[in-house]
C-alpha positions in Angstrom: 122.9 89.1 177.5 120.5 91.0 175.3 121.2 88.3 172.6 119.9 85.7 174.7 116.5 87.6 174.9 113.4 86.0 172.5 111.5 88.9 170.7 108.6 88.7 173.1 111.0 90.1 175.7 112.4 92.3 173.5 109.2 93.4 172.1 108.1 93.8 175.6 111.0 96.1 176.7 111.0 97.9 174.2 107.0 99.1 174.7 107.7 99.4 178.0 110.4 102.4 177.2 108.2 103.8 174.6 104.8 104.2 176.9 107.1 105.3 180.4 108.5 108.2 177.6 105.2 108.5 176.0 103.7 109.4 179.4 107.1 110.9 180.5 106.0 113.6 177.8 102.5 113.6 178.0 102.5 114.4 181.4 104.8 117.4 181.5 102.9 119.0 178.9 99.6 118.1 180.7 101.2 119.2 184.4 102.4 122.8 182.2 99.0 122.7 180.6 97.1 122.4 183.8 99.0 125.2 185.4 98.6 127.9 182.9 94.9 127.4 182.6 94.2 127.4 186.9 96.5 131.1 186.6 94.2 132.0 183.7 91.4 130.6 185.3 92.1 132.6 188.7 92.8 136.0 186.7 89.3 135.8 184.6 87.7 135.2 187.7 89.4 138.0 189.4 88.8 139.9 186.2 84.9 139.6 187.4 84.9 140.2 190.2 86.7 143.6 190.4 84.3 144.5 187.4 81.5 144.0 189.3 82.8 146.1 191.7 83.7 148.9 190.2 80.8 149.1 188.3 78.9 149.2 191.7 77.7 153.1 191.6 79.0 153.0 195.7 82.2 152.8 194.7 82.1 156.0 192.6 79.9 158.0 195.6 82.7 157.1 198.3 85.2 158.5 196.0 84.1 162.0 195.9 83.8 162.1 199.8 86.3 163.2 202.5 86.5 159.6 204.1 86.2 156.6 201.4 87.5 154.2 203.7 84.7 154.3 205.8 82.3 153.2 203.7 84.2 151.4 201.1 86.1 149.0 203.6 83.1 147.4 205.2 82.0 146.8 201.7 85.3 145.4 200.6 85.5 142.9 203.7 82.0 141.3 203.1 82.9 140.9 199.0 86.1 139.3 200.1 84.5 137.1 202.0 81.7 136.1 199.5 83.7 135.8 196.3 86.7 133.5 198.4 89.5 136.3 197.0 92.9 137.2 199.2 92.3 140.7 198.7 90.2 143.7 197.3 92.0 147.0 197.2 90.4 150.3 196.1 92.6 153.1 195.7 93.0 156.2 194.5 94.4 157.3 191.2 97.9 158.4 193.0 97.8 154.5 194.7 96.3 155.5 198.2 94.8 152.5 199.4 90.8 152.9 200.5 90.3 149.3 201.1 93.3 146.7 202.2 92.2 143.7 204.5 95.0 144.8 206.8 93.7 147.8 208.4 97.2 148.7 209.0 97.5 149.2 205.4 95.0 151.8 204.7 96.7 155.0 203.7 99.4 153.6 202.4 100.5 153.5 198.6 99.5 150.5 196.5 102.6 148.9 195.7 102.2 147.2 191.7 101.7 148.7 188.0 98.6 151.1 187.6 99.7 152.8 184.6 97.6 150.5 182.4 94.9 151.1 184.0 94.7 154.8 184.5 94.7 155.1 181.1 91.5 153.3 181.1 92.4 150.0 180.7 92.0 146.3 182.6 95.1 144.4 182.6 95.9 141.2 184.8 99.5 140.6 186.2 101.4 138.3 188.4 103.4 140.0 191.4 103.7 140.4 194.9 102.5 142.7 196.8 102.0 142.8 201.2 100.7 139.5 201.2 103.1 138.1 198.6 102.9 136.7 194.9 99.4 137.1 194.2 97.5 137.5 190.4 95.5 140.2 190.3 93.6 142.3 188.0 92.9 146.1 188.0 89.8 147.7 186.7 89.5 151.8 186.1 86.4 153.6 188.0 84.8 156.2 185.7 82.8 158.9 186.1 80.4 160.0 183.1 82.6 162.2 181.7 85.2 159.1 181.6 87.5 160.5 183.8 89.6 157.6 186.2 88.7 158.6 189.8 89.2 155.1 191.4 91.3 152.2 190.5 89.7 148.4 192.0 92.5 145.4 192.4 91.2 142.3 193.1 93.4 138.7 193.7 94.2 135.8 195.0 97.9 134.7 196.3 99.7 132.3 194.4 99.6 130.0 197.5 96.0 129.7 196.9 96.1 128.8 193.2 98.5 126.3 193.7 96.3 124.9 196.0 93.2 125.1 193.1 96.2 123.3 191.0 97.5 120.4 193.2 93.6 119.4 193.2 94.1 118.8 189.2 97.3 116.7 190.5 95.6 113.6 191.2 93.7 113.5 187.8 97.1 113.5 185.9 98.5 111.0 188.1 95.5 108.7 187.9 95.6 109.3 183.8 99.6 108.7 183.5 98.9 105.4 185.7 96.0 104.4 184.1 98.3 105.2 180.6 101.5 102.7 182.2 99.3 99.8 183.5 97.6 99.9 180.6 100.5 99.8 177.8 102.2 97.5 180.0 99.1 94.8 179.8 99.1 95.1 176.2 103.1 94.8 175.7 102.7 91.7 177.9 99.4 90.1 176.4 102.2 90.9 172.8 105.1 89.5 174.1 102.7 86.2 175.8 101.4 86.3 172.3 104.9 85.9 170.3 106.2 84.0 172.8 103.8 80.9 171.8 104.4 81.8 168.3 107.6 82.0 168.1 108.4 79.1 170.9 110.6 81.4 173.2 113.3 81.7 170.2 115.5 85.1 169.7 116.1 87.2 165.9 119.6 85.1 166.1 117.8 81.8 166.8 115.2 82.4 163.9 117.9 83.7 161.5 119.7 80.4 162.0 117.1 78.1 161.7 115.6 79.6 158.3 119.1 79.9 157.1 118.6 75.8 158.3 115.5 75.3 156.4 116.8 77.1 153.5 119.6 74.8 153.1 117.7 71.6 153.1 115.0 72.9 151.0 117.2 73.6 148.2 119.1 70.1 149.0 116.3 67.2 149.7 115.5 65.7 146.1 112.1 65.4 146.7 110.1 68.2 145.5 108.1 70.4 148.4 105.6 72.7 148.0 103.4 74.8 150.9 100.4 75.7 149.6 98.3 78.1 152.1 94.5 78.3 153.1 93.9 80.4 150.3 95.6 78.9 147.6 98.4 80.3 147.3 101.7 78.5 146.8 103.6 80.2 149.3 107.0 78.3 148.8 108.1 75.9 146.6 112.3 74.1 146.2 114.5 73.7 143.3 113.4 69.8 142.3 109.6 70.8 142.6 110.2 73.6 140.4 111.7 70.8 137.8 109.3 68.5 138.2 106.6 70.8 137.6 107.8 72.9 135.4 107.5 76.2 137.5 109.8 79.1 137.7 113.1 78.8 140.1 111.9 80.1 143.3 113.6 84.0 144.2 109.8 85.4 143.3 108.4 87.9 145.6 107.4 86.2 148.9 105.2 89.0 149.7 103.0 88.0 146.7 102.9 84.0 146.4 101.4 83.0 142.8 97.9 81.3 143.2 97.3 77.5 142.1 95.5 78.6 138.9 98.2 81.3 138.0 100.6 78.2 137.5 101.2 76.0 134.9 99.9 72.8 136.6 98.2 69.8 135.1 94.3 69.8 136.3 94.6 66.5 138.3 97.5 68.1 139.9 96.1 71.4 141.0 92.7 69.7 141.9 94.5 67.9 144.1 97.0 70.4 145.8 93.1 72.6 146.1 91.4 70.0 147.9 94.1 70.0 151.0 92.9 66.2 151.7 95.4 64.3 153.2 97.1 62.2 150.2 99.4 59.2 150.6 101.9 57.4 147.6 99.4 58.8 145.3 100.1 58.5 141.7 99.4 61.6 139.4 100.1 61.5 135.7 101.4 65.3 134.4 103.0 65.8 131.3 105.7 63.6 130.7 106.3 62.6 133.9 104.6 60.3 136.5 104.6 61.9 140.1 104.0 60.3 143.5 102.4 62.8 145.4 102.3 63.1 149.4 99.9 65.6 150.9 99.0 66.6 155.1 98.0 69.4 156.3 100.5 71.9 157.9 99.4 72.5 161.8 101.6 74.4 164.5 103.6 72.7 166.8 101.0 73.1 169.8 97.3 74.1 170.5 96.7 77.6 170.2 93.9 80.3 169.5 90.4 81.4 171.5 89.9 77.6 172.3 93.2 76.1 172.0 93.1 74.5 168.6 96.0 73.4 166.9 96.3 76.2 164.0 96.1 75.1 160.3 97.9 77.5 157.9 97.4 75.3 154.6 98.8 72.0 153.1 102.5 70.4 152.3 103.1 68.3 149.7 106.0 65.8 148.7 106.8 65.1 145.3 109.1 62.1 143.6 109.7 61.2 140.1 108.6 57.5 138.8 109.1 58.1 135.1 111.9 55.7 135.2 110.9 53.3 137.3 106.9 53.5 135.6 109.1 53.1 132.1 111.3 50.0 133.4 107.7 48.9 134.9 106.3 48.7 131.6 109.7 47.1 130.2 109.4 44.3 132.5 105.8 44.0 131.8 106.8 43.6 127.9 109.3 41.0 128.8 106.4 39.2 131.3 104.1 39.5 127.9 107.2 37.8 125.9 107.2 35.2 128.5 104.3 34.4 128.7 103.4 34.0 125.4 106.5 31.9 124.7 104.7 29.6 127.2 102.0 29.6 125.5 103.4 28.7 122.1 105.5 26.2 123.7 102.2 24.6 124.7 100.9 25.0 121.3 103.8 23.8 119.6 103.8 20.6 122.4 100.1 20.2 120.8 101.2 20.0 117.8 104.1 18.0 117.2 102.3 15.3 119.3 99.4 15.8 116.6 102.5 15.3 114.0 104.4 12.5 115.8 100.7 10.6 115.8 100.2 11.1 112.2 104.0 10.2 111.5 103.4 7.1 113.7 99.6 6.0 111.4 102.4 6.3 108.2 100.3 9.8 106.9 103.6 11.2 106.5 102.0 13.9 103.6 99.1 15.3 106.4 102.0 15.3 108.4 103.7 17.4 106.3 100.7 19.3 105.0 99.8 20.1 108.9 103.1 21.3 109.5 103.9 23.4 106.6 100.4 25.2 107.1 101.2 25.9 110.8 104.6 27.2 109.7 102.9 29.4 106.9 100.5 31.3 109.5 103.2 31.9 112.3 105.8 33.0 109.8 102.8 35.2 107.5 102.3 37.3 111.0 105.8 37.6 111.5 106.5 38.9 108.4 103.6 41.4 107.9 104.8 43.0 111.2 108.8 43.4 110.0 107.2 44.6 106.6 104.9 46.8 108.6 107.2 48.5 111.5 110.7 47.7 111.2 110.7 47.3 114.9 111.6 43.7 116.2 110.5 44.2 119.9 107.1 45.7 118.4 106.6 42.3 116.1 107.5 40.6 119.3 105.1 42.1 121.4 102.0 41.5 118.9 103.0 37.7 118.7 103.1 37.7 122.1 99.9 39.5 122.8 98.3 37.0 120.0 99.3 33.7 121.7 97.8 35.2 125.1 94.5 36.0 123.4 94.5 32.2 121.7 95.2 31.3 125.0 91.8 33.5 126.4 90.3 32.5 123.8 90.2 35.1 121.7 91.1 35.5 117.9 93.7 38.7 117.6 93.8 40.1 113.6 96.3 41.5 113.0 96.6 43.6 109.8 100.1 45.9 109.1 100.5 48.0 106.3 103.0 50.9 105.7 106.4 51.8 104.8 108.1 49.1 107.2 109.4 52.5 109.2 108.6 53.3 113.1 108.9 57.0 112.6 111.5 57.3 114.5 109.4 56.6 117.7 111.0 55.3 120.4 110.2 51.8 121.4 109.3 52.3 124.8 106.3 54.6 123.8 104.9 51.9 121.1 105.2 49.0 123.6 103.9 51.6 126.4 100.3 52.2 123.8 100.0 49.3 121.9 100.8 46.8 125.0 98.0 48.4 127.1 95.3 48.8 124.4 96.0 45.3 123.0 95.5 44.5 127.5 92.1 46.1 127.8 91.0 44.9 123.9 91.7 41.4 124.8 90.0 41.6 128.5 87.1 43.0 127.3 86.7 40.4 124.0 87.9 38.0 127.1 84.9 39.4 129.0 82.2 39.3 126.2 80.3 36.5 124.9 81.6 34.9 121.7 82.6 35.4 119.2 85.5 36.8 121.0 87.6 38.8 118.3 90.1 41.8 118.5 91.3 43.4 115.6 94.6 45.1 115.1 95.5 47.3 112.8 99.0 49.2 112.1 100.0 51.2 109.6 103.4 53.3 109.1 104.6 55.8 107.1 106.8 58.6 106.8 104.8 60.9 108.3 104.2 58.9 111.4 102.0 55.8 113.2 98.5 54.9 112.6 97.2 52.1 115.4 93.8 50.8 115.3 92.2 48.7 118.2 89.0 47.3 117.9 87.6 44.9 120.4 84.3 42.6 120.2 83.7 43.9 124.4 80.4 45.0 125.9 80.9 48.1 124.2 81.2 52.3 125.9 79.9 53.0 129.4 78.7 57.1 128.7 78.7 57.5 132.4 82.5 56.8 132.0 83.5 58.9 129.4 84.8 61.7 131.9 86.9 59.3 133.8 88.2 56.9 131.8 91.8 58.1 131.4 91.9 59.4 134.6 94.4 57.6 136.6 93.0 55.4 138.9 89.9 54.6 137.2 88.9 51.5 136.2 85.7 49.3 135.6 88.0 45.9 136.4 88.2 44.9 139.6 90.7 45.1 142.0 94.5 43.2 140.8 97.4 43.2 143.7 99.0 45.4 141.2 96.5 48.3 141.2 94.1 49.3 138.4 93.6 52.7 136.1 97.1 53.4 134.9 97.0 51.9 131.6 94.6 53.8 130.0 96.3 56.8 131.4 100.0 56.4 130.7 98.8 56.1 126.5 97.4 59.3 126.9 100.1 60.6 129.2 102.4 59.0 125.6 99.9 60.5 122.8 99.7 63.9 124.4 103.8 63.9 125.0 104.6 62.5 121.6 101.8 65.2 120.0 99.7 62.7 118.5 96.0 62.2 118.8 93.4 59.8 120.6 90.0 59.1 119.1 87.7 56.2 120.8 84.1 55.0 118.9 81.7 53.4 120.6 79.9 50.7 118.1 79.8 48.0 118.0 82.4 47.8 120.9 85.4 49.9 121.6 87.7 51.1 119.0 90.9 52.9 119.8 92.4 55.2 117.1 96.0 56.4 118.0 98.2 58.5 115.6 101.8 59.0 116.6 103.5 61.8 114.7 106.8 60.9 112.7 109.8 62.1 115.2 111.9 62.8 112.5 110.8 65.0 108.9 109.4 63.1 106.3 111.4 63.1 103.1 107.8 63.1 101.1 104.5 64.3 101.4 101.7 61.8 101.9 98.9 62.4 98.9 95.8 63.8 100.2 93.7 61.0 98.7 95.9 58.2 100.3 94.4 55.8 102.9 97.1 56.3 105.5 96.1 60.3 105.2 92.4 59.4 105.4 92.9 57.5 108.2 94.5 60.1 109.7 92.0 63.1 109.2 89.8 60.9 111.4 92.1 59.9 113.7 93.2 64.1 114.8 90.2 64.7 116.5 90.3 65.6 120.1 88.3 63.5 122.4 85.9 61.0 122.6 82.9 60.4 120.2 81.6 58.5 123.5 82.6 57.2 126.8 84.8 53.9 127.2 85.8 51.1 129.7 88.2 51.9 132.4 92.1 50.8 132.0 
C-alpha cells in the first residue's frame, strides 16, 4: 500500500509524525516546566510574606506575653485575608500554635519540620498539614540578642496552586495547536508543492522512469545535450560525446562543466549560449559537419507565482552529415564533369562543323591546321595537370571547371608546376577546396565586367600542395571579412540549394588537413591554400626554392582583408 504512495504523501506523513512528536515532547517538558516554576512561584511568595511578618515588631511583643493568641490571631486573620494565603501559623519554638485559621487548632502542636528553622534558618517544603498538602515556608523570630522565640509558617494548599497552574493550561494548549496546525499547513503546502512537480509519481515510479531515460539516452544515435539557464551542460549521451569530442558522461552531476570549460568549436557554443530555438541547422566543427536542433526545455504544465510554464534551459539534437556533405560534394564533382562534357561536346559540335565547312571549300591544310591547334591546347592542359598532380579526377575537375568558365565567359589559366605528386592527400579534400574556390573565382569573374579572367595556379611537391586562386571579381568587401567563412554567409543570392557552405567546408578541409589559408585583396580576390604532404617527404625543399617561397607566404593565419561570401 505504502508503495503506491507519491513522495508528496509520503513527505506529508512523514512531517506530520515528526511535528505531533515534536510537540509530543515539547509540551511535556513545557506542562513539567510550568509546574515547577507556579510551586516555586507560590513558595517565594510565601517566602515574603511570612518575612514580612515576622519581622513585624508585634509579633515579637505578643511572644513575651501570657496570651499571644489574643493578639496575634486577629492579626493573622486580616494578613490571610489580604495576601490570598490558606494559612498563617505562628508558634512557639516547642510547635504550640498562636495563630491557626481554625480556632479549634490553637494550642495544639504544629505538625511539619522546624528544625531548620530553629536554628535560624528559612527553608520552604511541601507537606500536609490539617488542611492537607500545602507549600509552605518558615521564617525564625529573633530577638536582639538572636535568640528564636517565635517560629511564622505561611502557605497555600496544593489545591490552590494547581488552580494558579491549570490557568497556564490553556497557553500550552493554544501554543501546541498553534505548533500542529501550523506544521501541518506547511507539510501540506510541501507535499501540494511536489505533487505538481513530481506529477503524483512514487520513489518506485521515478526510479523506473530514469532507469527509462537512461536507457534510451545511451541508445538513440543522435547526440543530446541539456544545457541549463546558466550554462551549464547538465547532461550530455554517448554519440554527443563522439561527435563533439567531450568526455564519456559518468562526471559529477552535482557539478555540470560550463559551455566555455568544454572543448567546443565557437559557432557551436555560441549557439548552444544563445538558447534560440534552432531547426536543421548546419554547424561546421572540426572535421565533422553537424545538423543541430535546439528548443527550449519547459515543464509539462504551468506552474509558479502566476502559472507560467517553467523554463529550466535548452535541448539540443545533434546528427552527423560528414558523409552525406562528402558524397554531396562527390556528386557535385560528377555534376561539374557533366556538365562540362556538355559543354565540350558543344564546342567540339562547333568545331567539327567549322572543319566539315572548310573540308567541304577543299582547304583541307586550314582544316588540318585548325584541328591540330585545337588538339594541341586541350591535350597541353591535360598534360600539365597529370605532370603537375598525378591525380586524374583533380585533372578532370580543372578541365571541367575550364569549359564552364568558357562557357560563362570567362578565360580560366591554368598554370601546374611540381613533382607530379598529390601528397598523399586524399582526393575528396582537393576536389572539396579547389572545386569550391574555382565556384566562387569563376562567379565573381562571371560577375565582373570584362575582361573576365581567373587564374589557377597548382604546384606539388614533396612536402605538400600549393593552390593559388586568383579571380578578376569586384574585389574584398572589409565589412565581410568577419563572416565570410562562416557557414551560412554569403553575398550571392538565394540558390534552392542554400548558400555559405562552400567557403566554409575549405576551411573546415585546411584547418583538418593542418594547412593554411591566406586571402589578398588587390586587384580582386586571391586565395592561397597550402595542404601539408600526408605522408614524410623523402627530401628537404631548398630554402631558396619557389615552391618554399610560396609557402612562407602562404602560412599566415588569416586574412590580409575581408572577402566575398561562399
Amino acid at each position: 500500500m505504502i508503495h503506491r504512495w507519491s513522495i508528496a504523501r509520503r513527505l506529508f506523513v512523514a512531517n506530520l509524525l515528526i511535528v505531533v512528536s515534536f510537540i509530543a515532547v515539547v509540551g511535556t517538558a513545557a506542562y513539567v516546566d510550568a509546574r515547577d516554576r507556579t510551586y516555586s512561584e507560590a513558595g517565594l511568595r510565601m517566602t515574603g510574606i511570612a518575612t514580612s511578618i515576622a519581622s513585624n515588631p508585634l509579633v515579637l511583643q505578643a511572644a513575651g506575653t501570657r496570651d499571644p493568641s489574643s493578639i496575634l490571631q486577629p492579626y493573622a486573620l486580616d494578613v490571610m485575608e489580604e495576601a490570598h494565603v490558606d494559612f498563617i501559623t505562628i508558634m512557639a519554638p516547642d510547635r504550640t500554635r498562636w495563630t491557626h485559621p481554625r480556632n479549634e487548632e490553637l494550642g495544639k502542636p504544629y505538625i511539619g519540620s522546624i528544625d531548620a528553622a530553629l536554628r535560624g534558618e528559612t527553608f520552604t517544603e511541601v507537606t500536609s498539614g490539617t488542611l492537607g498538602p500545602s507549600v509552605r515556608t518558615i521564617v525564625p523570630v529573633k530577638d536582639d540578642a538572636g535568640t528564636v522565640r517565635a517560629l511564622v509558617a505561611a502557605g497555600v494548599t496544593v489545591g490552590t496552586v494547581d488552580v494558579a497552574f491549570a490557568a497556564r493550561l490553556p497557553a500550552l494548549a493554544a501554543i501546541g495547536l498553534a505548533l500542529l496546525v501550523g506544521g501541518s499547513l506547511a507539510s501540506w503546502l510541501l507535499g501540494r508543492y511536489l505533487r505538481r512537480v513530481t506529477r503524483g509519481w512514487g520513489p518506485e515510479q521515478l526510479s523506473q522512469l530514469f532507469a527509462y531515460y537512461e536507457s534510451v539516452l545511451h541508445s538513440v544515435r543522435e547526440g543530446l545535450i541539456l544545457i541549463d539557464t546558466r550554462g551549464r551542460v547538465v547532461m550530455y549521451n554517448d554519440q554527443a560525446a563522439e561527435l563533439l569530442g567531450l568526455a564519456q558522461t559518468g562526471s559529477d552531476p552535482t557539478r555540470p562543466p560550463s559551455l566555455s570549460d568544454l572543448p567546443l568549436d565557437e559557432g557551436l557554443r555560441n549557439l548552444f549560449e544563445s538558447g534560440r530555438p534552432a531547426n536543421d541547422e548546419i554547424v561546421l566543427t572540426g572535421s565533422r559537419v553537424l545538423v543541430v536542433n535546439q528548443g527550449p526545455a519547459k515543464g509539462p504544465e504551468p506552474f509558479g507565482p502566476r502559472g507560467r510554464t517553467p523554463v529550466y534551459g535548452t535541448v539540443a539534437t545533434l546528427r552527423d552529415r560528414t558523409e552525406i556533405e562528402a558524397l554531396g560534394n562527390e556528386l557535385e564533382t560528377m555534376r561539374t564533369l557533366s556538365d562540362a562534357l556538355r559543354a565540350q561536346t558543344h564546342e567540339h559540335a562547333n568545331r567539327l562543323h567549322t572543319m566539315v565547312s572548310l573540308l567541304e571549300l577543299g582547304r583541307t591544310q586550314e582544316a588540318l591546321d585548325f584541328a591540330t591547334k585545337d588538339l594541341e591546347l586541350s591535350q597541353q592542359l591535360t598534360d600539365d595537370m597529370v605532370s603537375s598532380v598525378d591525380e586524374p579526377v583533380l585533372g578532370a575537375l580543372v578541365m571541367g571547371k575550364a569549359a564552364e568558365a568558357h562557357e560563362r565567359g570567362v578565360h580560366l589559366e591554368v598554370t601546374a608546376l611540381g613533382s607530379g605528386t598529390s601528397a598523399g592527400i586524399a582526393v575528396q579534400d582537393l576536389v572539396t577546396v579547389l572545386g569550391n574556390l574555382l565556384d566562387n573565382a569563376i562567379d565573381a569573374a562571371a560577375d565582373a565586367p570584362p575582361p573576365r579572367r581567373v587564374e589557377l595556379t597548382v604546384e606539388s611537391d614533396v612536402e605538400g600542395l600549393d593552390i593559388a586562386v586568383h579571380d578578376s571579381g569586384a574585389g574584398i568587401d572589409p565589412a565581410s571579412a568577419e563572416n565570410m567563412f562562416r557557414h551560412g554567409f554569403s553575398t550571392k543570392p538565394a540558390g534552392p540549394g542554400g548558400r555559405g557552405i562552400g567557403l566554409a567546408l575549405v576551411r573546415q578541409a585546411v584547418q583538418r588537413l593542418g594547412g593554411s589559408l591566406v586571402i589578398n585583396g588587390r586587384r580582386g580576390a586571391k586565395f592561397e591554400v597550402f595542404l601539408p604532404a600526408a605522408v614524410a617527404p623523402e627530401a628537404a625543399v631548398p630554402e631558396n626554392s619557389p615552391g618554399a617561397r610560396n609557402r612562407d607566404t602562404g602560412t599566415a593565419a588569416g586574412t590580409d582583408a575581408a572577402g566575398k561570401g561562399a
